[in-house]
N, C-alpha and C positions, 0 to 999 in steps of 0.2 A: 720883299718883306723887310721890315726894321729889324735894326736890333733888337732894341727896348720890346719889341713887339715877340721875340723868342725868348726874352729875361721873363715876360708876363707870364708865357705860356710855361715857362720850370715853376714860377711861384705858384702861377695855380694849380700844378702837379703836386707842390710839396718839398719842391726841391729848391734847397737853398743857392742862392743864385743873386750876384751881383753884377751890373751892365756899367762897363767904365765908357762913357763917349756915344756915338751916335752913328751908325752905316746902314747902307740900304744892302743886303743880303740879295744876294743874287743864283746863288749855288752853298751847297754845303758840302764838306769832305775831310776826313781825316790822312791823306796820303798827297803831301808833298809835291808829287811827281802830277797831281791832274788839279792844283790850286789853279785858280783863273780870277780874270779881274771881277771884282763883287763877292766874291765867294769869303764863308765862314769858315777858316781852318780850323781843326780841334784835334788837338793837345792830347794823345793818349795811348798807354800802352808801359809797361815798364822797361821799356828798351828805347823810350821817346826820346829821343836828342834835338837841343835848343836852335838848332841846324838847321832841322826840318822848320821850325817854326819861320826861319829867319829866310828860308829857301821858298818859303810860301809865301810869303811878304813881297819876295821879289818876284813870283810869277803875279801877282796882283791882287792875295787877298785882301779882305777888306777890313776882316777882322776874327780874333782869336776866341775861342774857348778852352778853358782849362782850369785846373785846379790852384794854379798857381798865378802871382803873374810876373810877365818876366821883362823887367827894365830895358832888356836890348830891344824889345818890340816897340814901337813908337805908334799903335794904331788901335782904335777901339778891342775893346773885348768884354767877355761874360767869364767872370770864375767861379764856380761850382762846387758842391759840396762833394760831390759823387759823379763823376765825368760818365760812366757809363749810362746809367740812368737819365742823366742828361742828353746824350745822344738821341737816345731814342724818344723823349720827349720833344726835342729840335727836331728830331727827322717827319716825326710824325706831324706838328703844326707846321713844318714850311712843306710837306708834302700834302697838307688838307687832308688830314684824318681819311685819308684813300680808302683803307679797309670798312667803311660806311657806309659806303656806293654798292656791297655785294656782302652774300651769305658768306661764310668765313670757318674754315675747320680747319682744328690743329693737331695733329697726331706724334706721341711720345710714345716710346718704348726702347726696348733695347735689341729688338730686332721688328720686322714687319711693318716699318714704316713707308719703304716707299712703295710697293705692293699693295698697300689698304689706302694708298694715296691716289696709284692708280685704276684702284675699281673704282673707287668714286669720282675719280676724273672722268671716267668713262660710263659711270652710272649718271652722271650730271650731261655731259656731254649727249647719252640718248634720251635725257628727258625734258632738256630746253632745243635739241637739235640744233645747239651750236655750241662751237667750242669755248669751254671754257679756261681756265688755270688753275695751274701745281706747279707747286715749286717741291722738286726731289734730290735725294743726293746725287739720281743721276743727269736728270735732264730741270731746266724752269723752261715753262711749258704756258706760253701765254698768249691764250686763245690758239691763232695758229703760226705763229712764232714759237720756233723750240730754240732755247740757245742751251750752252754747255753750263752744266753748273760746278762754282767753286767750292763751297761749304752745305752743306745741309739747312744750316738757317745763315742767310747774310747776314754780313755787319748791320747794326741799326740803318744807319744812312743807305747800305745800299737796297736793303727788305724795303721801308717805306720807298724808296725810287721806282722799287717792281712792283710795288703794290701802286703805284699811282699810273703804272704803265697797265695794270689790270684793268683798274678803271677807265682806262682810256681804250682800253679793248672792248668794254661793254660786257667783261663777263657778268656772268651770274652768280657763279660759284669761286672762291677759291679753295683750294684745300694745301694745307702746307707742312712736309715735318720739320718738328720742333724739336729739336737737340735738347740734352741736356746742360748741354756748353750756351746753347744761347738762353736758355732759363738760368742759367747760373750766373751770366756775366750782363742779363737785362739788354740782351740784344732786343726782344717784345715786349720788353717794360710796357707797358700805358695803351698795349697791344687790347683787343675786344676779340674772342673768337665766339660764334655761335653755339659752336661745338668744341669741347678737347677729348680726344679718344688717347685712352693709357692703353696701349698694347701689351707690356708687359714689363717685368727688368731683371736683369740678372748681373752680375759680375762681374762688372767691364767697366772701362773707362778709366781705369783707377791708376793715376799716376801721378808725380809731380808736376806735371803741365795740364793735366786735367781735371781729377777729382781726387785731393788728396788719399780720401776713405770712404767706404761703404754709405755713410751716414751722407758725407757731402753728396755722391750720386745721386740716392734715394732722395734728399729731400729739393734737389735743386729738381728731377721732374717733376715731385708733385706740384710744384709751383705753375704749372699749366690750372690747374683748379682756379686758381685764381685767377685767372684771365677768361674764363668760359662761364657762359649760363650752364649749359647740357655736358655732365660727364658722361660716357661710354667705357666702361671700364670692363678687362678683362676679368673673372672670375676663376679662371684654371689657376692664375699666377697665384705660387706661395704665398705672397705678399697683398694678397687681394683687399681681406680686412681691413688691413691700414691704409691701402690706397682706397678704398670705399670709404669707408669714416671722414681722409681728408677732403674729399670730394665731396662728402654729404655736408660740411663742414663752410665751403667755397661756394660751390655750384649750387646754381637753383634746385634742375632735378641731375638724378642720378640713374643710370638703366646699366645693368649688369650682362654680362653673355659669358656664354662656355658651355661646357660639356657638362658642369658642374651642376648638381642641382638646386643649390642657391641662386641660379643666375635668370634674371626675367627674359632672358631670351636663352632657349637651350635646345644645344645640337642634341639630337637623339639618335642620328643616322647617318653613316659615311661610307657612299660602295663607288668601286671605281668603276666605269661605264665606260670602255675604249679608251680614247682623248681625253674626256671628261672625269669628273670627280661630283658625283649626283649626293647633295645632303640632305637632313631634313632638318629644318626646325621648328620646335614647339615656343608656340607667341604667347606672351603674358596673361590673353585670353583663353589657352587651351587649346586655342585651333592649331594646327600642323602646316607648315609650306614648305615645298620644293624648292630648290635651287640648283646651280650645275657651275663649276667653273672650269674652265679648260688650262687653268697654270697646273704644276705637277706638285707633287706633297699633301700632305693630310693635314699638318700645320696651316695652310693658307686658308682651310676652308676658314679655322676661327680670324683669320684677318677680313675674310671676304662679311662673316655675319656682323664685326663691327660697320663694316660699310654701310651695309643692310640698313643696321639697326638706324643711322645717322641718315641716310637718307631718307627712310621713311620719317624722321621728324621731321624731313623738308617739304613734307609731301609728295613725293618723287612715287609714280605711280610701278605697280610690282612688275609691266611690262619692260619698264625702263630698267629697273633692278636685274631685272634677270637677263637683256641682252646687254648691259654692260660688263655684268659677270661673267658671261661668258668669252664677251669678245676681248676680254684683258689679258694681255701680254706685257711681262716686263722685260727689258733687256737685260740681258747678265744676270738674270733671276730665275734659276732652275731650266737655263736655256739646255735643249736637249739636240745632237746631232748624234746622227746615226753613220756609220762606213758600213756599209752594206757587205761590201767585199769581204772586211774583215771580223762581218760582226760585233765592231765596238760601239758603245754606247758612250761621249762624250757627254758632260754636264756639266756647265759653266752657269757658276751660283757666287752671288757677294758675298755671301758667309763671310763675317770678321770676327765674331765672338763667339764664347763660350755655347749659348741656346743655341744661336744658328747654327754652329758645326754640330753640335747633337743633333740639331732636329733635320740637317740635310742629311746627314751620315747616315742617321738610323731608317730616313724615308727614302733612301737608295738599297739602302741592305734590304728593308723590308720587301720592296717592291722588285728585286732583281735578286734573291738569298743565291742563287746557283750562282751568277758569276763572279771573278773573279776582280775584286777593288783596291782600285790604284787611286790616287790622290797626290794633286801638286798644289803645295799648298808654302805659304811662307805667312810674316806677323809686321805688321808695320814699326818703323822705329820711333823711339819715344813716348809711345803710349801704351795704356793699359798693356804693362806687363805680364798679367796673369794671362791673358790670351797663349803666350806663349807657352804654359802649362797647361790649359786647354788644349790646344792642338795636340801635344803629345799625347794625351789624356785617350783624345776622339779617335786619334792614330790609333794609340793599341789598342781602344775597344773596337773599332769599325775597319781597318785599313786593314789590306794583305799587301800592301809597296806602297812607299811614298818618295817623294825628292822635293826635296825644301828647299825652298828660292826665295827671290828678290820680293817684296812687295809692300812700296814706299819706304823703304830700310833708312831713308833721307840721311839725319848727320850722324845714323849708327852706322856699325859695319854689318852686312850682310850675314857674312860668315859667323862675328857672333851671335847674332838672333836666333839662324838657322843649329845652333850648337848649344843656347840655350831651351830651344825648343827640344831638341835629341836629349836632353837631362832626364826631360818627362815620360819618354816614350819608353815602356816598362819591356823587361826579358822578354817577354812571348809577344810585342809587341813587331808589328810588322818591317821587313825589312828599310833602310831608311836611305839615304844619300842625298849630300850638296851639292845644287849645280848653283850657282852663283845667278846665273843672269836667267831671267823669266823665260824669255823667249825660247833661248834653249833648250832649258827643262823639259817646257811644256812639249815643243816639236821631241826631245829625246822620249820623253814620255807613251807618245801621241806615235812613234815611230817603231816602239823596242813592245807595243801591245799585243798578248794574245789573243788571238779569237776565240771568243767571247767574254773578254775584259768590259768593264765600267769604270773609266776612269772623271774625276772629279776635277776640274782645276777651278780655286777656291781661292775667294778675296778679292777679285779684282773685277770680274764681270767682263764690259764694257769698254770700261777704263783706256782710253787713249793716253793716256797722261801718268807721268809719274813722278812723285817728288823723290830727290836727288840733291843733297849735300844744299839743299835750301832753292834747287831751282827745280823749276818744273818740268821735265822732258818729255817728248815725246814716246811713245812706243806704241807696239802692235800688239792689239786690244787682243783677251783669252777667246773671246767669241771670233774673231777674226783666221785665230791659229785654228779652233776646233770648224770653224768653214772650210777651209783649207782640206782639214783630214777629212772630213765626211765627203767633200768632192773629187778627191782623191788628187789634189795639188801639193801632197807635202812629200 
């Protein structure tokens, strides 16, 4: 692809855009270290240094993007009004508007995202009888390639990559969550979803490297309306009114769901049946349907009726709906192991914020009131700080022990997260202690239990991986440790 030929495609976006010289593009990338000969480097970040440009240059690009331009480079380039936006307008025409080739749904919220990512992964998956793709924060999942995921939503250039590798898979569906970080910083600028489902939001994110304040949060998801024909919007959230108005405002139509009776699609019924969780819900028309899913919580059922609701605009027949509902499993998502011997009930859950830890805390007390609840739990570093007044919060309402650890504490220190967290945790609030390193915790945890304890280890899931003073390390994932206890290996 030309230069001149991704200067055409920012001005027909709107985006002001100059092309100095002339290159055949070959590759695009913002990172230095994978520049190749032909490729477009771009310029971006506030921590950019003229180094990287120059260090691109000599692995063989061919030419630059950026907002500026910078005399030491001696080789074509595009300067931009708005370098983010620009990304993703380049990523998107040298990857061929990939997201064209297949149905397309994007789901926001502040918790419930990859959960209602993967019922409909798997409500699609049993209604074309081939695999499709999801991109989640824990796995990208394409067709039947699963690889490890870095961000919730990739950088522009690497989202259109996977979306062009989707199309090259043949799906039919994609479904993907949408961070609030990638709506705020136009990582799916010029993006097309069929669908955007709002799950909910609450209180989180909120820091100097993410959403200065409440107002930023809030307005950077609703910015999914704008990118969607069909909103799917929760109606329990506080906030509903205004996320309905901006969506009736954006989006073609709008369908509503909850428990609430405003909402065109409404639970009326929720009994727990063994394994399962059997609900009902009343359709716009009046009629009544059945449904069942086998993940744990009362919370999930309203993630599973947004599924619902989106696949039936697909047309996705109700047999398809209801064995993908059932057959959905997430990992690190209300994952349960049992130790027989000692009677304990482990539950390895991603819970990172404020909703999530109430609504797992309270759907374990409720569902278990007689035993006794332990929790390991810690607060990532550098971001949304109120979490960390959260957790003490959930602790003294919900917890009878807890010990507070690592979890991604990156370039803070562990100890004071864990000690800002103890601020919170009120007099009558459950006993508490620092163990520094996860692993430990959780095994001292998982070792020193009574029988018939319910212990929770919270925030990490899956997680092989953890960030550390800017690197990423490895470690031995919560569900890994809680395998261990239940087979009786620890």
């Amino acid at each position: 692809m030309l230069l001149s030929e991704l200067a055409k495609a920012l001005h027909n976006a709107g985006i002001e855009a100059e092309a100095f010289g002339e290159a055949e593009i070959k590759d695009i990338t913002f990172d230095s270290r994978n520049s190749k000969n032909g490729a477009l480097f771009t310029c971006k970040g506030e921590a950019f240094k003229e180094e990287y440009l120059l260090g691109a240059i000599e692995s063989g690009a061919a030419a630059y993007m950026a907002q500026k331009k910078y005399q030491s480079a001696d080789i074509p380039c595009i300067i931009v009004g708005d370098i983010r936006k620009a990304m993703s307008i380049v990523a998107i025409a040298f990857f061929g508007e990939p997201f064209k080739s297949f149905n397309t749904v994007g789901i926001t919220g502040t918790k419930g995202k990859t959960t209602t990512t993967f019922f409909l992964n798997n409500i699609f998956n049993a209604f074309t009888e081939i695999k499709n793709s999801a991109f989640t924060t824990v796995e990208v999942m394409l067709s039947d390639e699963i690889r490890k995921s870095v961000l919730t939503t990739p950088e522009a250039y690497d989202l259109q990559r996977l979306l062009y590798d989707v199309k090259q898979k043949g799906s039919q569906f994609l479904t993907m969550e949408v961070s609030s970080q990638a709506l705020k910083v136009d990582r799916v600028y010029g993006m097309h979803y069929d669908v955007g489902i709002f799950l909910n939001v609450d209180d989180d994110h909120i820091s100097p490297k993410e959403h200065p304040d409440w107002n930023d949060y809030f307005n950077s998801k609703l910015k999914l309306f704008e990118l969607c024909d069909t909103a799917v919007v929760n109606m329990d959230d506080p906030h509903a009114e205004a996320i309905v108005e901006h969506a009736k405002a954006n989006s073609k139509t709008v369908y509503t769901y909850g428990e609430s009776n405003k909402s065109d699609y409404r639970i009326t019924d929720i009994v727990k049946n063994g394994d399962l969780l059997d609900f009902e819900v009343k359709m716009p028309n009046g009629e009544v349907e059945n449904y069942s899913i086998s993940m744990h919580g009362r919370f999930n059922v309203s993630n599973a009726l947004a599924a619902i609701i989106t696949a039936k605009g697909f047309g996705v027949s109700d047999e398809a709906i209801k064995k993908g509902l059932v057959e959905t499993h997430v990992p690190g998502r209300m994952d349960f192991f049992y130790n027989k011997e000692k009677d304990v009930y482990v539950v390895v859950d991603f819970a990172h914020n404020k909703l999530s830890f109430d609504n797992l805390f309270k759907s374990l007390k409720d569902e278990y009131p007689e035993r006794r609840f332990g929790v390991v739990i810690g607060s990532a570093g550098g971001k949304g700080f109120q979490r960390r007044k959260a957790i003490g919060e959930v602790l003294t309402k919900y917890a009878d022990y807890a010990i507070l650890t690592d979890c991604d504490s990156n370039y803070e220190d562990t100890e004071s997260i864990c000690r800002d967290i103890l601020q919170h945790v009120g007099e009558d609030g459950p006993e508490c202690r620092i163990i520094l390193d996860r692993e430990e915790a959780i095994t001292t945890a998982l070792k020193e239990a009574q029988n018939g304890d319910i212990i929770a280890l919270v925030a990490r899931g899956e997680e092989s991986r953890r960030w550390w003073k800017g690197q990423i390390l490895e470690c031995v994932p919560d569900t890994e440790l809680a395998r261990r206890f239940r087979d009786g290996e620890l």
